[in-house]
C-alpha positions as CSV (number, residue, x, y, z in Angstrom):
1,X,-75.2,1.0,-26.0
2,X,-72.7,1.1,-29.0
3,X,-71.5,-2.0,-30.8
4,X,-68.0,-2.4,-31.0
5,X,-66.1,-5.9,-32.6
6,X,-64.8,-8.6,-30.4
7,X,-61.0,-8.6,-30.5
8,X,-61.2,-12.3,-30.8
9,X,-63.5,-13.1,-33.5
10,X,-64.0,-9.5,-35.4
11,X,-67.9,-9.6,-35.1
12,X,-69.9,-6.9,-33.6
13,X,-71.1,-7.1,-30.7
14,X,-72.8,-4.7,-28.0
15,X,-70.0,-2.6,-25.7
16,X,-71.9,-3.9,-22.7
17,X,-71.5,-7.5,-23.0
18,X,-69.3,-9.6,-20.8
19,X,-68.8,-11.9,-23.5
20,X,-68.9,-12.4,-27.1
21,X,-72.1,-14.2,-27.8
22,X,-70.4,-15.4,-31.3
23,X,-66.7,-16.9,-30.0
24,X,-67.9,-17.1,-25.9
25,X,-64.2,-14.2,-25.8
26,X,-64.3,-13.1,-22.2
27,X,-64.7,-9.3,-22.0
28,X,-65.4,-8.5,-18.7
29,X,-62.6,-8.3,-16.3
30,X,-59.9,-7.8,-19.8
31,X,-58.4,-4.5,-19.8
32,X,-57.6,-2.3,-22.7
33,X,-53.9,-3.7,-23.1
34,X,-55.5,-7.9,-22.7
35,X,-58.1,-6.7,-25.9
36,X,-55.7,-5.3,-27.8
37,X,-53.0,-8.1,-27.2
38,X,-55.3,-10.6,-28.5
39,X,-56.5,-8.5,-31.7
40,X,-52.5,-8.6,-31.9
41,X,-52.1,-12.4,-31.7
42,X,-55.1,-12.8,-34.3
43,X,-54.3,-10.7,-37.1
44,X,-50.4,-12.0,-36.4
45,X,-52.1,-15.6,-36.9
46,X,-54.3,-14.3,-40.1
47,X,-50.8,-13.4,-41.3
48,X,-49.1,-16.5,-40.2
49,X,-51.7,-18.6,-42.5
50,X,-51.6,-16.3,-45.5
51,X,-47.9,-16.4,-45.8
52,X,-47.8,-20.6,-45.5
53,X,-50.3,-20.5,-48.1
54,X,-48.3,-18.6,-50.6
55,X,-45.8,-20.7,-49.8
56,X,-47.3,-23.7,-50.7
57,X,-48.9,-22.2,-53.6
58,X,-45.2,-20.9,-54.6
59,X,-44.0,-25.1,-54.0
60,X,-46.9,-26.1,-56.7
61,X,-45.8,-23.4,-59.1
62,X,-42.3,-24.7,-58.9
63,X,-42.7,-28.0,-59.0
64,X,-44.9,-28.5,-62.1
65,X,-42.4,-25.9,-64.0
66,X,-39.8,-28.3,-62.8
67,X,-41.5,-30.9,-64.3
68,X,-42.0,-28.7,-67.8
69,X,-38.4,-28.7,-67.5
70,X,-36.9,-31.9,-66.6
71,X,-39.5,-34.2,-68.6
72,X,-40.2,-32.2,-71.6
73,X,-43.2,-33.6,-72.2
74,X,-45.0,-33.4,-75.8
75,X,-47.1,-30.1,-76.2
76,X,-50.5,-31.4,-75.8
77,X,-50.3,-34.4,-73.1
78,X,-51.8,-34.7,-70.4
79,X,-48.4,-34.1,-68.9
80,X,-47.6,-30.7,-70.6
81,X,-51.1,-29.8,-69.9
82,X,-51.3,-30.2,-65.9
83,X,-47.7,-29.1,-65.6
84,X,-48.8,-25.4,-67.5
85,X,-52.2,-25.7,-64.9
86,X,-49.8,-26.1,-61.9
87,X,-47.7,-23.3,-62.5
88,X,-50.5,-21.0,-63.6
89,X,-52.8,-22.4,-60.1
90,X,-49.8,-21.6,-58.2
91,X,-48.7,-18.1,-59.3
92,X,-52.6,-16.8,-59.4
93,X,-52.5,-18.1,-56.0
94,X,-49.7,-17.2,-54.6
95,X,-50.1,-13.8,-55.8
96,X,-53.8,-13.8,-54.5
97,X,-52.6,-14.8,-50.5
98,X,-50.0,-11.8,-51.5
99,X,-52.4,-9.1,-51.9
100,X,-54.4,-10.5,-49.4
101,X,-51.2,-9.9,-47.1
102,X,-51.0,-6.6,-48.0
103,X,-54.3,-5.5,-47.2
104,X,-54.3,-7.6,-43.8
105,X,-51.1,-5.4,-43.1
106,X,-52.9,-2.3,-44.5
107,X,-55.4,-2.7,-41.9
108,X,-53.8,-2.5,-39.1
């Protein structure tokens, strides 16, 4: 008996089992092509999320240095303050969903 992961939810899990005991991913009866389809359609939907949350992390960056730009505001408000914030949230982020692309796509 050997553990292998379940294709749907990545945990291990014995290579007899008919089903995952974490997720309830039907093994028995899938063939090798069904397993590998769905380890497909999950690591396309891992990829799916990471790249709308750079995106909106990317939004946030431009929108508060679009605010630096069009108001101005005094250095030292509360204004010039959150704007800075938002665009240094937003690029750490956006270039921390990046990376985390990269090694998702690394993977497989």
């Amino acid at each position: 008996m050997a553990l292998t992961k379940c294709p749907s939810c990545n945990k291990r899990i014995s290579s007899k089992a008919r089903e995952c005991p974490h997720c309830q991913f039907v093994l028995a009866g899938q063939s090798k092509e069904d397993i590998q389809r769905e380890r497909r359609r999950l690591n396309q939907e891992k990829s799916d999320k990471l790249v709308s949350r750079s995106m909106l992390a990317l939004i946030i960056a431009i929108a508060a240095f679009t605010y630096l730009f069009m108001q101005q505001p005094q250095p030292q408000s509360w204004g010039y303050n959150i704007a800075i914030g938002g665009i240094i949230v937003g690029l750490v982020w956006f270039v921390i969903n990046r990376v985390q692309l990269v090694f998702l796509k690394k993977k497989r």
